[in-house]
C-alpha positions in Angstrom: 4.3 9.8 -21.0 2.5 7.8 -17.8 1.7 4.9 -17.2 -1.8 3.9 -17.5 -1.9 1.8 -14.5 -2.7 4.6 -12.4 -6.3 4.3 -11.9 -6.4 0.4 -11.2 -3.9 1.1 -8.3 -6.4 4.1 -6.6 -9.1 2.1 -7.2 -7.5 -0.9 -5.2 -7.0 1.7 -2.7 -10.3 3.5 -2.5 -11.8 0.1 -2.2 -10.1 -0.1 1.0 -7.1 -2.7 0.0 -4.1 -2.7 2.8 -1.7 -1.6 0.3 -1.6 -1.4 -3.7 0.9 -0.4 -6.4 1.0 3.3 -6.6 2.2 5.1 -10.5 5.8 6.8 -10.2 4.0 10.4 -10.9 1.8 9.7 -7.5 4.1 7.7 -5.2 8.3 7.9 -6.0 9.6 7.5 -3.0 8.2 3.9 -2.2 6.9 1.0 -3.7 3.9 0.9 -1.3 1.9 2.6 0.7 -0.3 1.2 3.9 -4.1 2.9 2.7 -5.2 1.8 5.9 -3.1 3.9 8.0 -5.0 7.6 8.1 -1.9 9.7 7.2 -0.6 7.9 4.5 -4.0 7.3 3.0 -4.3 11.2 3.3 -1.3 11.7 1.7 -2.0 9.3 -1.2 -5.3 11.7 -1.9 -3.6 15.0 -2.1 -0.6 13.7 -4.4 -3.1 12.5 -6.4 -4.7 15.6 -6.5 -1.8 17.1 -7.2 -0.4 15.0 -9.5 -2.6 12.8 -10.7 -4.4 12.3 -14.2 -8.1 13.2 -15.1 -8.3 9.0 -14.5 -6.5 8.7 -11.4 -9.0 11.8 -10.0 -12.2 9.9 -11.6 -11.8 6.7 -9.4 -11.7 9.1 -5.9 -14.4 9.3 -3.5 -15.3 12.8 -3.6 -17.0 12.5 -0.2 -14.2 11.4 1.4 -11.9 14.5 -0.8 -14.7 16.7 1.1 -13.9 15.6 4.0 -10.1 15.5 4.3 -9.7 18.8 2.7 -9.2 21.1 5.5 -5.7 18.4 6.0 -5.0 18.5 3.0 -3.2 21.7 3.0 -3.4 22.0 -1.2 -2.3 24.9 -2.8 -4.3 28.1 -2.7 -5.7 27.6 -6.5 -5.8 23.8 -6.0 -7.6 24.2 -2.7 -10.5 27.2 -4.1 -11.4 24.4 -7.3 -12.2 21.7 -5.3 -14.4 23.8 -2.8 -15.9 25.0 -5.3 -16.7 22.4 -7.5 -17.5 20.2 -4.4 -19.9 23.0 -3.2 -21.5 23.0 -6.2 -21.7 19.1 -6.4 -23.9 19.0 -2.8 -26.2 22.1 -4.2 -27.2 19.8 -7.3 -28.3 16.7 -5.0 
């Protein structure tokens, strides 16, 4: 099972904190992660996109998903669902 800290550590993040505690499933080759540097924030998003929990996806800013994800470079399935759904998202403002 994971751990349920995972959204409380994105949020800290997405808030624009210097650095937070990232879950295991998101971030295992560290203990931290510097969310104000571009790349790494960058990174952080599409792990969690890729491996993150309906939670840990919740507290993202989807603006910010729509505009990183041309460098993202998700997976082909991965990629075409958050297009669309953030396609759909802008038509229904």
């Amino acid at each position: 099972m994971r751990p349920a800290l995972a959204s409380r550590a994105i949020i800290f993040i997405h808030k624009g904190s210097m650095s937070a505690q990232i879950p295991r499933y998101i971030l295992w080759s560290s203990d931290r992660l510097d969310a104000s540097e571009p790349f790494q924030r960058r990174w952080l998003l599409r792990q969690t996109l890729l491996h993150g929990l309906a939670e840990d996806i919740r507290t993202l800013d989807f603006d910010e998903i729509n505009r990183e994800l041309d460098l993202l470079d998700l997976p082909p399935d991965i990629d075409s669902l958050w297009r669309t759904y953030l396609r759909q998202r802008s038509g229904s403002k």
